[in-house]
C-alpha positions as CSV (number, residue, x, y, z in Angstrom):
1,X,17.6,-1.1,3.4
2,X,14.6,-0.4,5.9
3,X,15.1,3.4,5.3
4,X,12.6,4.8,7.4
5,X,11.3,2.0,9.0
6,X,12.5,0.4,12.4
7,X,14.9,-1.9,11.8
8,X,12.8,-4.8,13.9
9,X,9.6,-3.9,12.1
10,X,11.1,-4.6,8.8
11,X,9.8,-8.1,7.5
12,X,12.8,-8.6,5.2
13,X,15.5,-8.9,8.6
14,X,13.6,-11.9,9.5
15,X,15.2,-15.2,9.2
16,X,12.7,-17.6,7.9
17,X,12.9,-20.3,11.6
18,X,12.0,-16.6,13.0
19,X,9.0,-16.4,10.9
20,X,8.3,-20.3,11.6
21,X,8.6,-20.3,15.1
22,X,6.4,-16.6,15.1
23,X,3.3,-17.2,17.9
24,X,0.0,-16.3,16.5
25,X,0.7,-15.6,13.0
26,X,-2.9,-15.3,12.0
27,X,-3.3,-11.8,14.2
28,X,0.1,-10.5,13.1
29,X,-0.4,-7.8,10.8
30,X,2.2,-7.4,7.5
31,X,2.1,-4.1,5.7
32,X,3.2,-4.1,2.0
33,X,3.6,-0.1,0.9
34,X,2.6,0.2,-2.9
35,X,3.9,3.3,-4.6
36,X,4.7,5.1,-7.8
37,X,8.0,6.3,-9.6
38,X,6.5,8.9,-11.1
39,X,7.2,12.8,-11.9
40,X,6.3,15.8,-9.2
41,X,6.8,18.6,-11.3
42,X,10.0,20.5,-12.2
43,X,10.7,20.7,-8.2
44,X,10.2,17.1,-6.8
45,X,11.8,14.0,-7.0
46,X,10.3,11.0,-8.6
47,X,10.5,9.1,-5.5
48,X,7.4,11.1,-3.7
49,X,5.0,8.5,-3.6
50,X,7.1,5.7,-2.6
51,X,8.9,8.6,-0.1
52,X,5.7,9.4,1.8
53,X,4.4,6.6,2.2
54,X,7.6,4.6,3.4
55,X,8.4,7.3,5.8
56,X,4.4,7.2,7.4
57,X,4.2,3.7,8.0
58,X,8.2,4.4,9.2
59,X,6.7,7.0,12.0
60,X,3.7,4.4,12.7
61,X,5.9,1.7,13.2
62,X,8.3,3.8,15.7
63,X,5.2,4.9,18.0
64,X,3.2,1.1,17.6
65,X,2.9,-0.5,21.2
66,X,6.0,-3.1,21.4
67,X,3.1,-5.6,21.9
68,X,1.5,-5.2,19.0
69,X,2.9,-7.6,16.2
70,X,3.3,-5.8,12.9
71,X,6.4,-5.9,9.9
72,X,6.3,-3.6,7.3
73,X,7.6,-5.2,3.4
74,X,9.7,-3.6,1.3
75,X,8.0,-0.6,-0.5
76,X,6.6,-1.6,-4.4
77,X,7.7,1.2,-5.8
78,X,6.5,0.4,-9.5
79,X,2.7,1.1,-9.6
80,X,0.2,2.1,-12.3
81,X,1.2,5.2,-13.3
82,X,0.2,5.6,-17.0
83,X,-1.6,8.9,-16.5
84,X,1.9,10.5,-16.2
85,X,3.6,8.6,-19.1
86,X,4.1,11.7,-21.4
87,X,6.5,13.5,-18.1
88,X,9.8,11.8,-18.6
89,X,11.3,9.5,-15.7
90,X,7.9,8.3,-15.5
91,X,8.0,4.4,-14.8
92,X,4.3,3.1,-15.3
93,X,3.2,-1.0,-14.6
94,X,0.3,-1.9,-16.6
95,X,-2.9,-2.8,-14.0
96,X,-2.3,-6.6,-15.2
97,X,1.1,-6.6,-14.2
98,X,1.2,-4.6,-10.8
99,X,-2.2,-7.5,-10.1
100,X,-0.1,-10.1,-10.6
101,X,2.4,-8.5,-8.2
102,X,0.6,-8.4,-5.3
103,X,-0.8,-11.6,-6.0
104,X,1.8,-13.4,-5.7
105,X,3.0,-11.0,-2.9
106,X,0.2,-12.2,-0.9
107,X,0.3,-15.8,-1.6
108,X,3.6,-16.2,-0.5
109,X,2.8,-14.3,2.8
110,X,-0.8,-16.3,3.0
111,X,2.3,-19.5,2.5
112,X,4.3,-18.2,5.3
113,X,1.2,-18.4,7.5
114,X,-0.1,-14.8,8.4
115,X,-3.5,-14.2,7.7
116,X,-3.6,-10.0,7.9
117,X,-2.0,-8.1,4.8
118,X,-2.5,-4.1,4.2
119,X,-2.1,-2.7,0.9
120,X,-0.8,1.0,2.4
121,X,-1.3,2.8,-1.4
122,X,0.5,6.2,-1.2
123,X,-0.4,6.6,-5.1
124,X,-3.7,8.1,-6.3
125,X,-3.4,6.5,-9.7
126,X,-4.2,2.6,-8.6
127,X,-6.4,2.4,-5.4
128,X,-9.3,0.1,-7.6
129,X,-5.8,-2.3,-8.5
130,X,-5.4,-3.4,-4.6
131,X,-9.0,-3.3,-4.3
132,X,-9.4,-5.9,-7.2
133,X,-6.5,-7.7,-6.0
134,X,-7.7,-7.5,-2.4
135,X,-11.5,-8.9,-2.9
136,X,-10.0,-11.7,-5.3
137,X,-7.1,-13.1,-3.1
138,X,-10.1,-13.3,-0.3
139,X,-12.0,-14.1,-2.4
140,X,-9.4,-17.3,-3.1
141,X,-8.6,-17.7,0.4
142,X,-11.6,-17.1,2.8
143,X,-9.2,-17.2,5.9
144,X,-6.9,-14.4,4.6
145,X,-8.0,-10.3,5.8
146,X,-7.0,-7.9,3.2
147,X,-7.4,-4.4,3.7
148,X,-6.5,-1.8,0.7
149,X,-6.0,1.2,2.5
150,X,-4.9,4.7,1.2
151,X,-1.9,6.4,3.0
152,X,-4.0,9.4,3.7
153,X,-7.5,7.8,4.5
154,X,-6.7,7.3,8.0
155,X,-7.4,9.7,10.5
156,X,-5.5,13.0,10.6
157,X,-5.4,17.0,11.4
158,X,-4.0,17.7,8.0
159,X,-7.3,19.2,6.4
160,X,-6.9,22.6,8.5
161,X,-3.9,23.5,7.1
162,X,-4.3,23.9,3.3
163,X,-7.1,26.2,1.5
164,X,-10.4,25.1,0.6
165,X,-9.0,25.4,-3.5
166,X,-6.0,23.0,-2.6
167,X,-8.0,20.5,-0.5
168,X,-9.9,20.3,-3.6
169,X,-7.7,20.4,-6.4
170,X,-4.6,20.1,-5.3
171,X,-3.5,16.5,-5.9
172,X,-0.5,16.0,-6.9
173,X,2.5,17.5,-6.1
174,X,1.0,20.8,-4.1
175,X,1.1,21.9,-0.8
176,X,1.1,19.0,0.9
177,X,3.1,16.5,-1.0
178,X,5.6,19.1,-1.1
179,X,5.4,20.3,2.3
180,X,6.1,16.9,3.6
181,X,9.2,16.1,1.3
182,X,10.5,19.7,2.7
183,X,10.3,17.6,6.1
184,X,11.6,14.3,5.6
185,X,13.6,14.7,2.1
186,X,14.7,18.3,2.4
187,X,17.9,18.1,0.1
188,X,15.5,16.9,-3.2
189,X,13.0,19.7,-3.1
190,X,14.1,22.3,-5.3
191,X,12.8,25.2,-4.1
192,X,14.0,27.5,-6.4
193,X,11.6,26.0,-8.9
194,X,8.2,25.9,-6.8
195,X,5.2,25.6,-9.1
196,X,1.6,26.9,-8.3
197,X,-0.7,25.3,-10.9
198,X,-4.1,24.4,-11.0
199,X,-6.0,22.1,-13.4
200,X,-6.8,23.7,-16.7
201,X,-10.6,23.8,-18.0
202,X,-12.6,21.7,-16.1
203,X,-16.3,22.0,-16.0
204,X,-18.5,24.7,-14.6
205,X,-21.9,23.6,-13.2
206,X,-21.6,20.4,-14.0
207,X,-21.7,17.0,-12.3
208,X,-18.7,15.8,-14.1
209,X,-15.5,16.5,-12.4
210,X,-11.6,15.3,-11.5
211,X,-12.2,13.0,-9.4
212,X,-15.4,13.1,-7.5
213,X,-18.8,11.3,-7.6
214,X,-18.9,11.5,-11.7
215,X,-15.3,11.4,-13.0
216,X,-14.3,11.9,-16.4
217,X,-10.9,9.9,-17.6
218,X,-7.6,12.1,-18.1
219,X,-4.1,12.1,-18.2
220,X,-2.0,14.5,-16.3
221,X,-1.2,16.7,-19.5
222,X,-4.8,17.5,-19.7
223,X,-4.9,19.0,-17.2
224,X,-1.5,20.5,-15.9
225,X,1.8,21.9,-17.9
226,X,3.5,21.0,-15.2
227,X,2.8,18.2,-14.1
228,X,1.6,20.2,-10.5
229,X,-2.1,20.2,-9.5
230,X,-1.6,22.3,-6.3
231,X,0.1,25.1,-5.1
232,X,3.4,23.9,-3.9
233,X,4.4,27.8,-3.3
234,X,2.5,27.7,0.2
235,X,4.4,24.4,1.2
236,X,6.8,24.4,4.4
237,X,8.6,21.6,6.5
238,X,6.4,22.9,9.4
239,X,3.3,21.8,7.4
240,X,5.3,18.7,6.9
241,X,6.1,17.2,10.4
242,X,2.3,18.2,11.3
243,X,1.1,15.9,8.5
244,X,3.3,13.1,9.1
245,X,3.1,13.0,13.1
246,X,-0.7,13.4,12.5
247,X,-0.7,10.7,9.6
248,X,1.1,8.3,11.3
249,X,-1.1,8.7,14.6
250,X,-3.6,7.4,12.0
251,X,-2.0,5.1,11.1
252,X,-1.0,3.6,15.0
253,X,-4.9,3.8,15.7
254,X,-5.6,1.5,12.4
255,X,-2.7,-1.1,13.1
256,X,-4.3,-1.3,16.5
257,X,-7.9,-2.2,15.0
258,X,-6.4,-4.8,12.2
259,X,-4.5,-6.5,14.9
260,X,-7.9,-7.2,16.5
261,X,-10.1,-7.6,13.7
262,X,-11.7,-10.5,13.0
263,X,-13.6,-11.5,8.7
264,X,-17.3,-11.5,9.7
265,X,-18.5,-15.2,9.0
266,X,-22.4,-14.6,8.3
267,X,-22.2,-17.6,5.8
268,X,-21.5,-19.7,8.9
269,X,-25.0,-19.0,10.5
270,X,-27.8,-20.9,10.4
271,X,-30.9,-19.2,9.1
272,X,-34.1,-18.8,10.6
273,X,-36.5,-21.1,9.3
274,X,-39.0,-17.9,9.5
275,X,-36.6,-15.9,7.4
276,X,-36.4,-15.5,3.7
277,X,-33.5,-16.7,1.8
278,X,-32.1,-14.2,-1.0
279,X,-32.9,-15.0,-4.0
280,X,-29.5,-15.1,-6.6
281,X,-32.1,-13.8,-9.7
């Protein structure tokens, strides 16, 4: 059941007098992956999302320092993927229902005493979700350090090795989605069926765009036939180890600064008596 994950990082082999007896719960960092069952074109499986991200906080795990307390949950593999609802196999949660998910995800590990939970997102469709979820359960609970994190927002050599079109538009199911499945999921990639397909009519000199500073809302049909944005023709398992060895060096250096991260606590300063107070007008 722990897939890619080390067997002793997985939080589910636990017993619960393990957990109990566990020294210095409020440092040890849990790691809940949220994914997406969603399509990937006519050439990847469903499972991409939920793949990738499993198998990066897999590698992480496998390289951590021994010393370092972290447990990685069982992937959410249900996310908020609504944008992709006309592609069949498409399972989409609504946001209300994947926020009351981790919610209650949260508490229950906030219950069992820990104090550090990541959201590692591997989906592009939901990152506000966990942030919402994130500021709220602190929000709740000042003591508890949340950190919604994407998959590929760590630091990583990746950007070298796809065009400056791709790094742009190619989101979903292109070279690199598709070049790491080649590497850790070869058997599902149907390569006889590689797409190249970028999105369709999007505006020219214009500040609106796909997904930048000024987005404009769409659904994946709008803009792809599909279902690629990318060019998964370039993809290639060698692209594939580089981006997941790279990633999940990332992803080591991050677990490493959670574990010794501390909330800032500015509320529990005493003020100046020369300094102004903010006004809440």
């Amino acid at each position: 059941m722990h897939t890619f994950v080390p067997p002793h990082r997985f939080f589910p082999y636990l017993t619960w007098t393990e957990i109990q007896a566990m020294p210095d719960k409020e440092n040890v960092v849990i790691i809940q992956p949220v994914a997406s069952i969603e399509q990937h074109g006519p050439h990847l499986p469903l499972v991409v999302d939920a793949a990738i991200g499993t198998a990066i906080i897999g590698r992480a795990m496998e390289k951590l320092d021994p010393g370092i307390p972290a447990y990685v949950l069982p992937t959410q593999c249900y996310g908020k993927a609504n944008e992709h609802w006309h592609f069949p196999g498409t399972i989409a949660l609504t946001a209300q229902t994947l926020m009351a998910v981790l919610t209650e995800v949260a508490e229950s590990i906030y219950r069992a005493g820990f104090r550090k939970l990541v959201f590692l997102n591997s989906h592009g469709g939901q990152p506000q979700v966990l942030e919402i979820v994130a500021r709220d359960v602190h929000q709740k609970y000042e003591d508890f350090m949340l950190f919604p994190v994407a998959a590929w927002r760590v630091p990583h050599e990746g950007r070298d090795l796809f065009t400056e079109k791709e790094r742009e538009l190619g989101i979903h199911a292109g070279d690199g989605e598709t070049s790491i499945l080649m590497h850790i999921l070869p058997d599902t990639v149907r390569t006889d069926k590689l797409v190249c397909e970028y999105p369709h009519d999007l505006p020219e000199n214009s500040l609106l765009s796909m997904e930048g500073a000024i987005p404009f809302a769409w659904v994946t049909r709008d803009l792809t036939q599909s279902g690629v944005l990318g060019d998964a023709t370039a993809a290639t398992a060698e692209k594939g180890k580089l981006l997941v060895e790279s990633m999940s060096d990332g992803w080591v250096q991050l677990i490493q600064d959670l574990h010794k991260f501390q909330q800032p606590k500015a509320w529990r300063k005493s003020v100046p008596s020369a300094a102004p107070v903010p006004s809440l007008a």
